[in-house]
N, C-alpha and C positions, 0 to 999 in steps of 0.2 A: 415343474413348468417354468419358472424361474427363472432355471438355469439355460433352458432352453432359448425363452425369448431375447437372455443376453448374447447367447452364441449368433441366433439371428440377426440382432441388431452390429455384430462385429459384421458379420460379414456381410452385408447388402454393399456396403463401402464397395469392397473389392470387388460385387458384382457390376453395379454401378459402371466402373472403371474398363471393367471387360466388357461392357458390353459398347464404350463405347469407344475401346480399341478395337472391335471391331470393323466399325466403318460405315459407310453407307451402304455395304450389301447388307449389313446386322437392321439396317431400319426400314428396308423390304421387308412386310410381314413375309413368315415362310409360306405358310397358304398361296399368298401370290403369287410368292415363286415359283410354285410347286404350278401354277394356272398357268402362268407364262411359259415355264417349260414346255407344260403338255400342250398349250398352242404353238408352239416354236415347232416342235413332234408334228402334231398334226399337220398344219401348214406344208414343210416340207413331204410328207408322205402324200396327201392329196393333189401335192403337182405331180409329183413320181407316178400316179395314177394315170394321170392327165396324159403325160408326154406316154406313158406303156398304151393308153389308148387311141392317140390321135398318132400315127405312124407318118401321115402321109399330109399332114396340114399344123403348122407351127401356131395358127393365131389361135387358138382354142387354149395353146399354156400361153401365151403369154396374155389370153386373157383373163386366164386363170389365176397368174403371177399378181398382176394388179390387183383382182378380185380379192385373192390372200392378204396381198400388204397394206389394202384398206383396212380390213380388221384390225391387221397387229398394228398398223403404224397410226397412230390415232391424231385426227383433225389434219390430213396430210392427202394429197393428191400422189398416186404410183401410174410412172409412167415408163413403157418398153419404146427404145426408137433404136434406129438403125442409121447407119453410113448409107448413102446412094447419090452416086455422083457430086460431089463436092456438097452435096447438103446431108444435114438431120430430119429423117423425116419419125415423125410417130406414129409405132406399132399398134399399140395399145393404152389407156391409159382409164382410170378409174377413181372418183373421188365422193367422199359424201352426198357431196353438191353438184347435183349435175351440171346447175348453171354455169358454177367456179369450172367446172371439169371443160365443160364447152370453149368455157374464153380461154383456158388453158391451151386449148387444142388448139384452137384458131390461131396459135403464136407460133406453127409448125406449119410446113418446111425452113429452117434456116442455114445461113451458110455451116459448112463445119471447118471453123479457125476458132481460135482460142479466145476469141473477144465472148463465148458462148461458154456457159459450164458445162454440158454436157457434150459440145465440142471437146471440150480439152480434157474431160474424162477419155473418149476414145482415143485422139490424137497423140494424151500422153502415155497411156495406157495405164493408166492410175487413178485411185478411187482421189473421189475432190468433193471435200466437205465447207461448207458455205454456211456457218452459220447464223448469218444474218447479214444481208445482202445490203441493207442501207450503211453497215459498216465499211463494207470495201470501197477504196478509194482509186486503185489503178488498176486493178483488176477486172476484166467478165464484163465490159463499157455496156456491150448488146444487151449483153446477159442482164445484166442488172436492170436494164429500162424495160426488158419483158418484164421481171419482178414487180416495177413501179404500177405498170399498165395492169399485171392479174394480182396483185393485193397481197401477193406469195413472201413470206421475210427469209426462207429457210431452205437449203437444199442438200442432199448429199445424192451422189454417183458412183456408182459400181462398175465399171469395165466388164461386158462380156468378153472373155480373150478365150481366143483357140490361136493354138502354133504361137504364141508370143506376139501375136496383133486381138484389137477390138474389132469384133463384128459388131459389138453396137454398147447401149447401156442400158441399164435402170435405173431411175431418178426417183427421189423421194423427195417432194417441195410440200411448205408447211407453213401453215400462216404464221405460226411464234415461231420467234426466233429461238436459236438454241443448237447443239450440236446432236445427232443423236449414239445413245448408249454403245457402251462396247457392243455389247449382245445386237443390239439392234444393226450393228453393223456387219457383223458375223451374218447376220438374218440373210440382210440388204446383198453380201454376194454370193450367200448359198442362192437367192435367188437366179441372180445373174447365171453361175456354175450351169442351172436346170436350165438355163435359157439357153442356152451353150450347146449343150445334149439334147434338146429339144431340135434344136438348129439343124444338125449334125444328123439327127436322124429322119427328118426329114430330105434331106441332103442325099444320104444314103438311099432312102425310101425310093428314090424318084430314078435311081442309077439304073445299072445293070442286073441281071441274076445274080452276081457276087454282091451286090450290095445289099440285096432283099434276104443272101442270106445273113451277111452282117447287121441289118436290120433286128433280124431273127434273132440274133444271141444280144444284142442290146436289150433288146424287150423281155429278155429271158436274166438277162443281168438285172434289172430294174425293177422284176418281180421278184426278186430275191431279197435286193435291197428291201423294199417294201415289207417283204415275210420274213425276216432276218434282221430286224433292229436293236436287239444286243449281241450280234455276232458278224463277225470280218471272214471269219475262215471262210465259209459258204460261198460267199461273195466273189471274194480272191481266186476259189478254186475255180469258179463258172467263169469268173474272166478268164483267167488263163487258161483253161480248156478249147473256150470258144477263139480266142486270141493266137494261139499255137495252133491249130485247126484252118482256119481263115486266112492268116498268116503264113501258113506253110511253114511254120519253123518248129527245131528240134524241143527248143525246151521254153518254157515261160518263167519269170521266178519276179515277184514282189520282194523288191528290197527297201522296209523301212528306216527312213535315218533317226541316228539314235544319235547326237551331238556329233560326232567326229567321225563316229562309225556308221555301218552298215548291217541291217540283222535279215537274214532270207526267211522273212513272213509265209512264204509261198510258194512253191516248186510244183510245175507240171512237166511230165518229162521222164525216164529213168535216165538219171544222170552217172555214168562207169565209174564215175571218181564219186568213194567211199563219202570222202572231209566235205563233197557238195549236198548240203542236205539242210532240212529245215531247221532253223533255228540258230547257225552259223552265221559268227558277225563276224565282221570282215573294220577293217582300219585302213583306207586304199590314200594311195600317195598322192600330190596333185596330179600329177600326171595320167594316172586311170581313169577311163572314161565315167567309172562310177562320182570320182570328185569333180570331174571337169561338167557332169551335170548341174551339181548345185553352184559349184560357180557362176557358169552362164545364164541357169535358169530355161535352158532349153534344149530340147532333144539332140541326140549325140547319135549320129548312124555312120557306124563302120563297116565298109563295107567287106574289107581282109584285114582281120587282126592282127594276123600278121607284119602288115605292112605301118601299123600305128605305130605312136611312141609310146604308148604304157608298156607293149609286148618288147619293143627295140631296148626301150631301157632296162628291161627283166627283172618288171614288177613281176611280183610273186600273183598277184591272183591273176592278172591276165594270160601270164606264161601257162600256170596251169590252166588257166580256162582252153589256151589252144592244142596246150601239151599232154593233157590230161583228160580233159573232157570232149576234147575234135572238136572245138566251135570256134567256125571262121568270119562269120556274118555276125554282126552284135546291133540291134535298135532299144537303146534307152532312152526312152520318154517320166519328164516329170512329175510328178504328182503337187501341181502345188495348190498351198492355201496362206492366201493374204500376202504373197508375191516371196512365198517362200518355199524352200524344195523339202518336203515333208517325207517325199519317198520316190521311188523308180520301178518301172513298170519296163522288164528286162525283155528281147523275143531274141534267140541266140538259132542260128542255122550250124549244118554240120558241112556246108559246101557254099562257097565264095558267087552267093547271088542277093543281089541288093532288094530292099524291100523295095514297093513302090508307094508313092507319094497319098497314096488311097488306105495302104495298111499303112502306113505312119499316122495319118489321119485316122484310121479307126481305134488303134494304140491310145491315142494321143484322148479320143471319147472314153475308149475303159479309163485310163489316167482319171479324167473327172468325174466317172462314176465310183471310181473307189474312193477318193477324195468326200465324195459326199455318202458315200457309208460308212465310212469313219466318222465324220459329223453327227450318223444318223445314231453310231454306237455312241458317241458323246452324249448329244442331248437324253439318249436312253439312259444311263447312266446316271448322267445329273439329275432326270425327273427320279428315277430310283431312287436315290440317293435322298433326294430332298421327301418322298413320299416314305422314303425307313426314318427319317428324322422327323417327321410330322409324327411316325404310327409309333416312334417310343415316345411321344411328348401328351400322346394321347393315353397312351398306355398308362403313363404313371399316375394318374386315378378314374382311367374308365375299362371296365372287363375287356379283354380281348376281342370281343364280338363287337361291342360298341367301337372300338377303336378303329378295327376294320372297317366300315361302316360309313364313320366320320370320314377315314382316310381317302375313301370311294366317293365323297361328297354324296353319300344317300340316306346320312343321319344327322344333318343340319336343323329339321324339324325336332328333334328330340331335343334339342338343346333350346328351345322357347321356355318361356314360362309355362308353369302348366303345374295342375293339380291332381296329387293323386295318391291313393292309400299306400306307404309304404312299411315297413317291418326295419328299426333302428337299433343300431349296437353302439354300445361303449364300452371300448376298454382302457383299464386306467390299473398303472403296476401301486402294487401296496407296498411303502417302504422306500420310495423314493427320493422323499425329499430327506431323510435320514441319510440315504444312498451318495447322496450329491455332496452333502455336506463334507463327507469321510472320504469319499474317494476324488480322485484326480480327475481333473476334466476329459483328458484320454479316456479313460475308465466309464467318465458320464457318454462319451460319443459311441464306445463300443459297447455299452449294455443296448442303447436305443438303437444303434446299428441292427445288433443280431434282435431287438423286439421286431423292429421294423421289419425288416426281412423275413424274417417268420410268418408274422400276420400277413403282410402284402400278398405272398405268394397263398396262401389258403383262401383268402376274401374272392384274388382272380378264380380260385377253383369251383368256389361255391357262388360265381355269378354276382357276387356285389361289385357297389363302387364305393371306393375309401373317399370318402371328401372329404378329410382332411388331416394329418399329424399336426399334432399338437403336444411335443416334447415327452410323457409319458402316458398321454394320453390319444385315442384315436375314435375317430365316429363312422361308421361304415350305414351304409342301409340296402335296403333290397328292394327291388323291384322298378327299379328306374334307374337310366334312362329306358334300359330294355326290357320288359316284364318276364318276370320268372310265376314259373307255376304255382310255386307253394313255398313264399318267401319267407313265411314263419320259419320253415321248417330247417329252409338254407342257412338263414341266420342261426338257429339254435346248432346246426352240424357245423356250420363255420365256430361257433363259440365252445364248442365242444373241444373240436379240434386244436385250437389256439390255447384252450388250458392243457391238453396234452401237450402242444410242441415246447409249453412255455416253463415244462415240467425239468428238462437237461438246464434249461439256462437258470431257473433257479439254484439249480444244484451244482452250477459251476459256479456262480458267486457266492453261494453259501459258502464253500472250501474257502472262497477270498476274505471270509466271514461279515458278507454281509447278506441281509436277511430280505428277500425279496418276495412279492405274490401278486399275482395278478387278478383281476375282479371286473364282472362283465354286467351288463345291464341291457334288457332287450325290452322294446317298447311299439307298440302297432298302432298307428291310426295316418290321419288324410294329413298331409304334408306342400308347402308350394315349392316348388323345382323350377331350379331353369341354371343357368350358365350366367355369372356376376362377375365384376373386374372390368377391365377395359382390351382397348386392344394391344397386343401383343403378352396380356398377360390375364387369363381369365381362370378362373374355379367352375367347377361343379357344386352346388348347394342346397340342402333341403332349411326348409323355416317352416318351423309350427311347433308346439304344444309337445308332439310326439318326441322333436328331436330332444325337449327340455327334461321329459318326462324318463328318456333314457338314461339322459346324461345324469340326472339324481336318484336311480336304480344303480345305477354303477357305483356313484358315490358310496353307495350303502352297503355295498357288497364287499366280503371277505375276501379276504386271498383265496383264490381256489373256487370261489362261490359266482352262479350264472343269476342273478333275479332278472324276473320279469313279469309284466302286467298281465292284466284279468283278459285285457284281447286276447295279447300274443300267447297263453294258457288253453284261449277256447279254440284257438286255431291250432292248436296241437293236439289236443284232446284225442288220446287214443294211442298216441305214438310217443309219448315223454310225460314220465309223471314226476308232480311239482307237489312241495310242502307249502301250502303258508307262511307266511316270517311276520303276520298280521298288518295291522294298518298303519302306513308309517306318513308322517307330519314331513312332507320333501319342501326342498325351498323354493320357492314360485310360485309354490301351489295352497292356496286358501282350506280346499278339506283334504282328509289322509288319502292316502292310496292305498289298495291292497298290494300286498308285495308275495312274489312267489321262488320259490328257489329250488332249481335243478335236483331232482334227487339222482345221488351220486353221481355228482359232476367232477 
């Protein structure tokens, strides 16, 4: 044990250090994170609801927008306005305070010039963060004497953009001052994005029969999105289906940028040329209408390929596109996120007719709905991610069942204090501190390595939780957090078993020549439970009498040898028979205990 707490005290140092290379996301509990995510998730998926259900009336999401960013954006006013005739008027808007929300409001219609923040978010078509408005000195003059009059220190804006202008924005104003989070800005234009598409398809809603069927495959794209949030394929296929359809064109293909290149995500279409197929990355020169997208940042329509420079210079993938594949018409539209070209959304004809300005626009909506299903596979992802590193953190001393549980947030109750009869082990190796002396520290880490691993994996089998290692020693008990039927019983098959596993690794240090054994102690009575520590660093733990009474049954026990008390005896009775080892004087304890030992353990 010794030896152990010195290796421990080596290395807290170094954890120390790491944790606090880590940074400021390491001082976000994970639980949090893991809450924010699944709010971030949720948020987004109940607008996508909103605009699949409201086809033909836009103020339902964008009151929904607000409704949402009250929750996530805390002590903050969300507000949706628009361009109309040289002023800002507001949409929507939603704050704790209705009062504050009111006089907010009343600061609406204003001109739109840049003397306004949320002016010169549209104007410039760029997000503008305002961290705190009694700072700015030559900036937002208007803008800021609204500030002074509604009591607001704080603002950031998001640009709705379709085709490379703003239809309008979303504002996030906040009484403290302050900039807000990465994340929460990521949030702030997924918003915006939904308001875009919301726009768009009411837009469409209100058109012709072509538009009510384009309507159609929007609402059918957006329900996918929705039922499909760790997967792109799905998504990608139903755009391009509906897209090439509506569209009239030969072939559809999703091209993601991968730094320099191009990878085809997505092909609808039977394409004659073999090398055209999913999964081919392509390296296009600037000249190709595929680089001259992210260049500009905006849609590229050819109307005869032929007649471009990427085909006249005889780039290789245009030439085949025309010479190989017969496509004369090409529409690529961007995919972007945060004003940058993340992918291209391709519609290719096989005869020289140009799209019209309606499917360029309809293009241009798939574009932002794939955009925001790739966000929706991120954020799934990341709550995944943070909920498998929450459920091995929990694992490593509560049974699977319980871990699952906690990680569900529907076993936060278990982890109170609380009182209740449990059935306690200990085990402790015989020959250890002889062991440690003689052998090499490597040597000390891998004998407790393979105990460790041995025990751990039989304890999760037979329903305990280990609370705690303690260098050759360990304390397990049964029946808490999650009750088990018949926890004498578990315990004495769990300590059964552990002297069988414990039987090769004795006999593989014996050959090293040193002399090992292992000695188990089982003890039954009422016990206090609950979860001890602080936050970001907590135990499971039992206290009482019982846990004491095991740990000096262990003490006493041979290599080889199981004892246990007169309880944990009558609650076996029938199913394991025990000798006497008579009444033994343990330390702690004022009169003797009877003591009983495993026959042929």
């Amino acid at each position: 044990m010794a030896a152990s707490r010195k290796t421990r005290q080596a290395i807290r140092p170094r954890l120390r250090r790491k944790a606090r290379a880590r940074g400021k996301t390491a001082e976000v509990p994970l639980k949090q994170q893991l809450a924010e995510a699944l709010q971030r998730q949720t948020a987004t998926a109940e607008i996508l609801k909103v605009i699949a259900s409201s086809p033909s009336d836009v103020q339902p999401v964008f009151e929904a927008i607000v409704r949402t960013g009250v929750r996530l954006f805390k002590e903050a006013a969300v507000a949706v306005v628009r361009p109309d005739g040289g002023q800002v008027r507001l949409m929507a808007i939603a704050e704790s305070d209705p009062g504050r929300a009111a006089k907010w409001a009343g600061r609406f219609p204003f001109p739109l010039d840049r003397e306004y923040i949320q002016s010169a978010a549209i104007l410039d078509c760029a997000m503008v963060e305002v961290a705190d408005a009694l700072a700015v000195q030559e900036k937002f003059v208007e803008g800021r004497r609204h500030f002074a009059l509604s009591g607001y220190r704080a603002m950031s804006v998001a640009p709705m953009m379709r085709d490379g202008a703003a239809i309008g924005a979303i504002s996030v104003v906040r009484l403290a001052p302050g900039p807000l989070s990465e994340r929460q800005n990521a949030l702030l234009r997924t918003f915006a994005d939904q308001a875009v598409i919301a726009i768009e398809n009411v837009r469409l809603f209100n058109e012709t029969k072509e538009a009510l069927e384009q309507q159609t495959a929007t609402s059918e794209i957006l329900r996918i999105i929705s039922s499909s949030p760790s997967e792109l394929m799905p998504v990608f296929k139903a755009i391009l289906a509906n897209a090439t359809s509506l569209c009239e064109a030969a072939y559809g293909v999703f091209w993601l940028r991968e730094g320099d290149a191009f990878r085809m995500a997505a092909l609808h279409g039977a394409l004659p040329a073999e090398q055209w197929r999913t999964g081919m990355t392509v390296r296009p020169s600037p000249d190709v209408p595929l680089a001259r997208v992210v260049t500009s940042g905006k849609s590229v329509h050819i109307v005869d390929m032929r007649e471009d420079a990427g085909y006249r210079s005889g780039a290789p993938l245009p030439v085949a596109a025309v010479e190989v594949a017969g496509m004369r018409t090409l529409l690529l539209v961007p995919m972007m996120k945060e004003n940058e070209v993340i992918g291209e959304v391709a519609m290719y004809r096989t005869e020289v007719r140009a799209f019209t300005e309606r499917q360029i626009a309809l293009i241009g909506n798939f574009a932002n709905q794939a955009v925001i299903a790739i966000e929706n596979v991120r954020l799934f992802n990341e709550t995944k991610a943070l909920n498998e590193e929450r459920m091995a953190r929990l694992k490593s001393f509560f049974s699977p069942q319980l871990a699952e549980l906690l990680a569900a947030g529907k076993g936060d109750d278990l982890l109170k204090t609380h009182r209740r009869e449990i059935t306690v082990q200990f085990f402790d190796l015989r020959g250890f501190t002889a062991f440690t002396g003689a052998a090499e520290p490597e040597e000390v880490m891998e004998l407790l390595s393979d105990f460790h691993g041995a025990l751990g994996k039989l304890v999760m089998e037979h329903e305990g939780t280990i609370e705690r290692f303690a260098g050759d020693s360990v304390m397990v008990f049964f029946n808490d957090p999650l009750p088990v039927e018949r926890p004498a019983e578990q315990a004495m098959r769990a300590a059964i078993a552990m002297m069988r596993a414990f039987e090769p690794i004795a006999a593989l240090w014996k050959k090293r020549g040193h002399d090992l054994g292992l000695g188990a102690g089982i003890a039954q009575g009422f016990a206090t439970l609950g979860a001890i520590g602080f936050e970001g660093r907590r135990d499971y733990a039992a206290i009482g009498p019982v846990t004491n009474l095991a740990a000096r049954l262990c003490a006493e026990a041979k290599g080889g040898q199981i004892l246990a008390d007169r309880k944990t005896v009558a609650a076996l009775e029938g199913s394991f028979e025990f000798d006497p080892v008579g009444d033994l004087q343990l330390k702690g304890f004022s009169q003797t205990v009877p003591a009983f030992a495993l026959r042929g353990a």
